[in-house]
Each structure stands twice: as C-alpha cells, then as structure tokens.
N, CA, C and O atoms as CSV, one atom per row, in Angstrom:
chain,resi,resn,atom,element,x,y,z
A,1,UNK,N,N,117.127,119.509,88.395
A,1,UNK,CA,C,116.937,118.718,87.198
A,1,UNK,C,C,116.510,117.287,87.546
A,1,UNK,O,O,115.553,116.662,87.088
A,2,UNK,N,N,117.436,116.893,88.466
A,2,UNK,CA,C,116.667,115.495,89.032
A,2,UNK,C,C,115.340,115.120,89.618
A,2,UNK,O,O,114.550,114.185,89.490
A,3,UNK,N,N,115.433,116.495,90.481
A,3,UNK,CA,C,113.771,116.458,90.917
A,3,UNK,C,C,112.971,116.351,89.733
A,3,UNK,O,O,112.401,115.276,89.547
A,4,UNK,N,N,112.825,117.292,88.886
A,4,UNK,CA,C,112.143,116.922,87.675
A,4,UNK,C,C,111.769,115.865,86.602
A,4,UNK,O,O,110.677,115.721,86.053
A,5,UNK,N,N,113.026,115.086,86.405
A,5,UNK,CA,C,113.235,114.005,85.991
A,5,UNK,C,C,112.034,112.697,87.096
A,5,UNK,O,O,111.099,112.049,86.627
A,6,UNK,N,N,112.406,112.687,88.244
A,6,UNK,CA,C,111.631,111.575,88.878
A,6,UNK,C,C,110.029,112.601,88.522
A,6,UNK,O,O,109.165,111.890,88.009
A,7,UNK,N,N,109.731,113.610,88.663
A,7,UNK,CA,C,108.327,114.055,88.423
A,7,UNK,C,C,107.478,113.461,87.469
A,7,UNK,O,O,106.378,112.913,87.550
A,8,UNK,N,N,108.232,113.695,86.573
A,8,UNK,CA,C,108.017,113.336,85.071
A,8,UNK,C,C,107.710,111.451,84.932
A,8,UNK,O,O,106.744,110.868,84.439
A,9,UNK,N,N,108.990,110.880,85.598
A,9,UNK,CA,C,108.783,109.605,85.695
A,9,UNK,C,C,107.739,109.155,86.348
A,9,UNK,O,O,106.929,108.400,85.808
A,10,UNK,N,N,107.613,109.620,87.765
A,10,UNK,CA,C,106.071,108.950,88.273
A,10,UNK,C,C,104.870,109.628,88.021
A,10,UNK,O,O,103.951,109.450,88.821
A,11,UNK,N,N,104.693,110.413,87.010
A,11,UNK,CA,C,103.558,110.769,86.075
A,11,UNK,C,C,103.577,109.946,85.056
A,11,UNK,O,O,102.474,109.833,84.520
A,12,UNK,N,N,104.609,109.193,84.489
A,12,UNK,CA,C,104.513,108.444,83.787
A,12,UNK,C,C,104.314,106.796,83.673
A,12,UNK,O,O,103.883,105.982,82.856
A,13,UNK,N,N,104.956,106.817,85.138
A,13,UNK,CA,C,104.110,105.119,85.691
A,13,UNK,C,C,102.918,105.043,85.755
A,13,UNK,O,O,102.331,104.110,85.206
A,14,UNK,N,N,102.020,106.366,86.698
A,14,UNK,CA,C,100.758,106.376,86.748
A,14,UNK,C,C,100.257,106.091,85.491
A,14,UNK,O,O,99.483,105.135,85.512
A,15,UNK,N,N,100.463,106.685,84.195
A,15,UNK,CA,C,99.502,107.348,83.210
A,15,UNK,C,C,99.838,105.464,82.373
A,15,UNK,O,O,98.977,104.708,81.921
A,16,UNK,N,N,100.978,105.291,82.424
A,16,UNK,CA,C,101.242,104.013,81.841
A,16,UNK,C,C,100.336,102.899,82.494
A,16,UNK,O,O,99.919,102.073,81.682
A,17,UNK,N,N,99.919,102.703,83.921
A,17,UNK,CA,C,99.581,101.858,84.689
A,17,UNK,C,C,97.808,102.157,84.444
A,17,UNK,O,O,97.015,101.225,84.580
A,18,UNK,N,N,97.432,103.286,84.146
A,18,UNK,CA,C,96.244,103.693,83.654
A,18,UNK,C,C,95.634,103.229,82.250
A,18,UNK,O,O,94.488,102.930,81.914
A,19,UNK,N,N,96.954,103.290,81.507
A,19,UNK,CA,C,96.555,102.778,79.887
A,19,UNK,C,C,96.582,100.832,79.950
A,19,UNK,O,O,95.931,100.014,79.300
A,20,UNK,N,N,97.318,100.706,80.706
A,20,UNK,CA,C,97.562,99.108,80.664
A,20,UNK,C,C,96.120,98.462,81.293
A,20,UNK,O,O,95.582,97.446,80.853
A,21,UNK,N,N,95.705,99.144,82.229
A,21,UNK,CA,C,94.710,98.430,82.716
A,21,UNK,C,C,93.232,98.960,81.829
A,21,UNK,O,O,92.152,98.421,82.074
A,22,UNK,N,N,93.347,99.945,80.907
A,22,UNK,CA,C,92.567,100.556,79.677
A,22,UNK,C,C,92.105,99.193,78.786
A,22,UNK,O,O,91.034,98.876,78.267
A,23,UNK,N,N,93.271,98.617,78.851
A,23,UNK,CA,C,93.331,97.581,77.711
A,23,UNK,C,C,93.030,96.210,78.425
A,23,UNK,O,O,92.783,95.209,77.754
A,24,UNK,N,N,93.052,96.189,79.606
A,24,UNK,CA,C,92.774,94.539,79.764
A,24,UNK,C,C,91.192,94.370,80.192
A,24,UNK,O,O,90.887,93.748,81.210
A,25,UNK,N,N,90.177,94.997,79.301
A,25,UNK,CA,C,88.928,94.759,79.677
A,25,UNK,C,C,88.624,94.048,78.781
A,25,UNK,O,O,89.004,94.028,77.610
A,26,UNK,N,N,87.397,92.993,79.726
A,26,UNK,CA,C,87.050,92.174,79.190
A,26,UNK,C,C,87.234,90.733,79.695
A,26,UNK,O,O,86.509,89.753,79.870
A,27,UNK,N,N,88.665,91.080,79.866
A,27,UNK,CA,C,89.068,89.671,80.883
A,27,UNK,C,C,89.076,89.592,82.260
A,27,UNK,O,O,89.251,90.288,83.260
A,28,UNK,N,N,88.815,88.462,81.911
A,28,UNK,CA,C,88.638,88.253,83.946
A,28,UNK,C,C,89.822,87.154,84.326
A,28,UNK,O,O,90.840,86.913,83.677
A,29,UNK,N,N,89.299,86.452,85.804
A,29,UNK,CA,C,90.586,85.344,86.280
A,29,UNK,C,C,89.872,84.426,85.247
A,29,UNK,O,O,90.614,84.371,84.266
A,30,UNK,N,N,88.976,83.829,85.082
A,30,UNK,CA,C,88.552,82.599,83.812
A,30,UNK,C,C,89.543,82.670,83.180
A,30,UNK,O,O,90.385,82.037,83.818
A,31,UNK,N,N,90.042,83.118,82.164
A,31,UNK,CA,C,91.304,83.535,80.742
A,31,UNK,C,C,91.910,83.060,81.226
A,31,UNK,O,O,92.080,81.921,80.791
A,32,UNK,N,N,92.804,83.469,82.569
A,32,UNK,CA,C,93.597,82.957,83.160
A,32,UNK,C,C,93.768,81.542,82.631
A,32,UNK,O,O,94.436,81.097,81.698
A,33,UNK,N,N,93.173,81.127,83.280
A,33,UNK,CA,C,92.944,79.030,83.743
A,33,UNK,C,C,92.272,78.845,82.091
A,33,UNK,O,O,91.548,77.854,81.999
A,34,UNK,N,N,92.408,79.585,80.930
A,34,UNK,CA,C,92.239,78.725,79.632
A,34,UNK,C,C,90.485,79.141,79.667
A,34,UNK,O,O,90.028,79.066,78.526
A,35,UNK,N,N,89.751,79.430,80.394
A,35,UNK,CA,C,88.445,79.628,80.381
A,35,UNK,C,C,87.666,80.185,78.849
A,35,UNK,O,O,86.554,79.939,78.381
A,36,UNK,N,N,89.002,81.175,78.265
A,36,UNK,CA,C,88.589,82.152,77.043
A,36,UNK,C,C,88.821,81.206,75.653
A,36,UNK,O,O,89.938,80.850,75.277
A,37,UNK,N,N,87.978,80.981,75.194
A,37,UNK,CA,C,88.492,80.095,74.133
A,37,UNK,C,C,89.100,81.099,73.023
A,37,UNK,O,O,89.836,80.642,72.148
A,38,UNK,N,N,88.752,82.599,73.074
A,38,UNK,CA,C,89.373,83.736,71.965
A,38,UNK,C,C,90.932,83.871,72.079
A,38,UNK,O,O,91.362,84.705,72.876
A,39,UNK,N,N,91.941,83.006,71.236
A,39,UNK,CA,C,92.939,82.695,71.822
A,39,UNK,C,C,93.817,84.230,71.265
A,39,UNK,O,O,94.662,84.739,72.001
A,40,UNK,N,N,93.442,84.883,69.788
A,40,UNK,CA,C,94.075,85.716,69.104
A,40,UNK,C,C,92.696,86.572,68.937
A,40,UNK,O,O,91.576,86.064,68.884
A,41,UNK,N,N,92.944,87.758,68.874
A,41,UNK,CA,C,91.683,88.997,68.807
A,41,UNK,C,C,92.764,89.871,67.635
A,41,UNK,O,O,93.976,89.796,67.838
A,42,UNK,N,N,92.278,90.633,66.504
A,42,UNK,CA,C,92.895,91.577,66.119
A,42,UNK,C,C,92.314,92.583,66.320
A,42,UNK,O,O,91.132,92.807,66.059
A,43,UNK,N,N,93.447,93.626,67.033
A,43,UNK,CA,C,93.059,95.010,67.417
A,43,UNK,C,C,92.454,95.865,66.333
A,43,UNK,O,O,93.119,95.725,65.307
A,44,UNK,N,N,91.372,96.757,66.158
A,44,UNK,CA,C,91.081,97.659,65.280
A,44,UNK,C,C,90.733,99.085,66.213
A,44,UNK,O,O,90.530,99.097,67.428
A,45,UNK,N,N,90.727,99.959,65.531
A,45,UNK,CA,C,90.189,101.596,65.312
A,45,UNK,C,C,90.872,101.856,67.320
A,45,UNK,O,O,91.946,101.784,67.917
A,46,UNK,N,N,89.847,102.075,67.548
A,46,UNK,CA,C,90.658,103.099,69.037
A,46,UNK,C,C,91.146,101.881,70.188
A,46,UNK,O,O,91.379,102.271,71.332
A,47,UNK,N,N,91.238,100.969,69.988
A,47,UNK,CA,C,91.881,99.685,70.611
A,47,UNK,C,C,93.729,99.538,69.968
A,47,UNK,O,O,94.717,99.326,70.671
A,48,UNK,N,N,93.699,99.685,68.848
A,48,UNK,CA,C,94.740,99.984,68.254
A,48,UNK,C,C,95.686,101.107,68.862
A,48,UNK,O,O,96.810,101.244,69.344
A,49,UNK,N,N,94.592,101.793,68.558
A,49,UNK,CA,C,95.454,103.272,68.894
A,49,UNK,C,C,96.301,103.451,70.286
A,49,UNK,O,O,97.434,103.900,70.456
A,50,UNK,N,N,95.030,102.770,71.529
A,50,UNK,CA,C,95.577,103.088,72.884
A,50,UNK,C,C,96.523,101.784,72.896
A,50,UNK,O,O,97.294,101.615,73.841
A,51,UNK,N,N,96.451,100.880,71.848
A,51,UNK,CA,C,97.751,100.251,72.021
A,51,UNK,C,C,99.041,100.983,71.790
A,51,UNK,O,O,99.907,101.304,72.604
A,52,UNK,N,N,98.965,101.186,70.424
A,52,UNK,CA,C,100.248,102.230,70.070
A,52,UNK,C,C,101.048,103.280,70.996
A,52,UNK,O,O,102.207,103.680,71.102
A,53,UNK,N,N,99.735,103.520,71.639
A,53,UNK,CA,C,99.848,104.953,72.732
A,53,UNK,C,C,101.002,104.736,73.890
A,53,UNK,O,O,101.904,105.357,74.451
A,54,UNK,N,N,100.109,102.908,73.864
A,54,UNK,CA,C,100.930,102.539,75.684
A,54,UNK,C,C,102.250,101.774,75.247
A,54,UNK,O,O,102.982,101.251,76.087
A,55,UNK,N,N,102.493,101.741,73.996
A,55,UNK,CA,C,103.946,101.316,73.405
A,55,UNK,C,C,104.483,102.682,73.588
A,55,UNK,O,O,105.552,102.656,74.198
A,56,UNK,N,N,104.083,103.874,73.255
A,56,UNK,CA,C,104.884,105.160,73.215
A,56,UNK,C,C,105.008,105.584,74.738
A,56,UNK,O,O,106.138,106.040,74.914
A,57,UNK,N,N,104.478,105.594,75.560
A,57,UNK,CA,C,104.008,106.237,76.529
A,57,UNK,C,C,105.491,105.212,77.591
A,57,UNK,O,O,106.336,105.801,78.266
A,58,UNK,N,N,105.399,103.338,77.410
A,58,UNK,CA,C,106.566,102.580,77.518
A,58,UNK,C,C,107.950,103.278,77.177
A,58,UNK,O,O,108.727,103.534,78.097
A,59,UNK,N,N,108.279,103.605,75.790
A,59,UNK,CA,C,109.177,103.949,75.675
A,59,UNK,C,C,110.424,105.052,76.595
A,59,UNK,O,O,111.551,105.078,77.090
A,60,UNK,N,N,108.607,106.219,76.219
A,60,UNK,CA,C,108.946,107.363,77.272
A,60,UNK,C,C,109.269,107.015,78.921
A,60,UNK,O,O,110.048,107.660,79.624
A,61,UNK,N,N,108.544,105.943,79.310
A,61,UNK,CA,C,108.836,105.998,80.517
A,61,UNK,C,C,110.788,105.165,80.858
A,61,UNK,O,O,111.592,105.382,81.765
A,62,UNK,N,N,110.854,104.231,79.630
A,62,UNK,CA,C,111.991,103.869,79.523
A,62,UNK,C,C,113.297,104.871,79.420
A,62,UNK,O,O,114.364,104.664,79.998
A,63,UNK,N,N,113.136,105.493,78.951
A,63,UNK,CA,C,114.276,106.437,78.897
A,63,UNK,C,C,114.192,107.505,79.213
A,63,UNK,O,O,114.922,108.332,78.666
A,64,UNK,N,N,113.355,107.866,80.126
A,64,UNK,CA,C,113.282,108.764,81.226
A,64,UNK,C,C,113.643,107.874,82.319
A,64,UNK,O,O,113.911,108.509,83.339
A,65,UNK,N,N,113.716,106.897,82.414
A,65,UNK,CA,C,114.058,106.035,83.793
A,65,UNK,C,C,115.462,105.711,83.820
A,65,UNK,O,O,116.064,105.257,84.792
A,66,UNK,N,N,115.981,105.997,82.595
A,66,UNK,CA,C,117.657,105.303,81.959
A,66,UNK,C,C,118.339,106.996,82.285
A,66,UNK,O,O,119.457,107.044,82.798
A,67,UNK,N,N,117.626,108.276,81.970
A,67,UNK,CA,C,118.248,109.239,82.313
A,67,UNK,C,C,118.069,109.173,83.808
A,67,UNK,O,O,119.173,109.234,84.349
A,68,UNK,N,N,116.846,109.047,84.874
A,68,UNK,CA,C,117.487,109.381,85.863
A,68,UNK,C,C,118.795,108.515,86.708
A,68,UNK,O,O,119.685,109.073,87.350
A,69,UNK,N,N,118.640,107.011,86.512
A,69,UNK,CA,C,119.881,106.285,86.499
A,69,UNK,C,C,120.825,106.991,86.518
A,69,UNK,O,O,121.398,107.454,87.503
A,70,UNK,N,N,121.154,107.183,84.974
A,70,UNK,CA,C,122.500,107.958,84.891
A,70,UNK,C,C,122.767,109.237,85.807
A,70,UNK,O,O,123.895,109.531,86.205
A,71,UNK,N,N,121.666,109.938,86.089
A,71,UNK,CA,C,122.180,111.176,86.756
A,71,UNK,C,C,122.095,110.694,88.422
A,71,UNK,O,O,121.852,111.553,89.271
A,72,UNK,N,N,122.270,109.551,88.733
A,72,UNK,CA,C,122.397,108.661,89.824
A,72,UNK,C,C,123.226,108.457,90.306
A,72,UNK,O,O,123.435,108.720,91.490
A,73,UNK,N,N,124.238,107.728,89.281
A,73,UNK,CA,C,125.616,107.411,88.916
A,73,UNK,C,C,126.541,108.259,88.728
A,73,UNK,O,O,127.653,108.083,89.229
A,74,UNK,N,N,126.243,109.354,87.957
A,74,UNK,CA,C,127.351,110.132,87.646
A,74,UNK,C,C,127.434,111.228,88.717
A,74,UNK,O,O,128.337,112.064,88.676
C-alpha cells in the first residue's frame, strides 16, 4: 500500500511540475526585475482551466503526501 501511495505521489509531482511550468509562459527573467509592466492579466477559456486543473492536481498531491506521512508514523 505504501509502495503505491509514493507511486502515485511522484506521478503527481511530475504531472504538477509539468502544469506549473504550462502556465508560466511568456515570462522571462525581465518580469522578474519589474521589466513587465502587465502587473494583473485576467485568466480566460483554457488558461483558466489549466489553472483550476493545477489547483486540483495541488490538492491531490497534498493529501496524498499527508497519507503517506501518516502511514510513516503509524
């Protein structure tokens, strides 16, 4: 069960670490140092979505990471 549990989890860092970097196009190091004067953007149509996604996809990886803990501990 544990083996499974970490499976699951580092399929889910990957896929999370995949969506996060989905979303930071566009920017470069400039932004960084203030370069971007677009200080607020509102998300629409499939920008939205893979936001929502990598909030869900967060969650999942959150409490799949809180169960294997526990089965750590106990």
């Amino acid at each position: 069960m544990l083996t499974a549990l970490r499976i699951v989890q580092a399929l889910l860092a990957i896929f999370l670490t995949i969506l996060i970097l989905m979303q930071s196009r566009g920017t470069g190091l400039g932004s960084v140092f203030g370069g971007d004067a677009n200080v607020f953007q509102t998300r629409r149509g499939i920008e939205l979505t893979l936001f929502k996604f990598t909030i869900g996809v967060a969650a999942a990886f959150l409490l799949i990471s809180l169960l294997v803990i526990s089965k750590f501990v106990a």
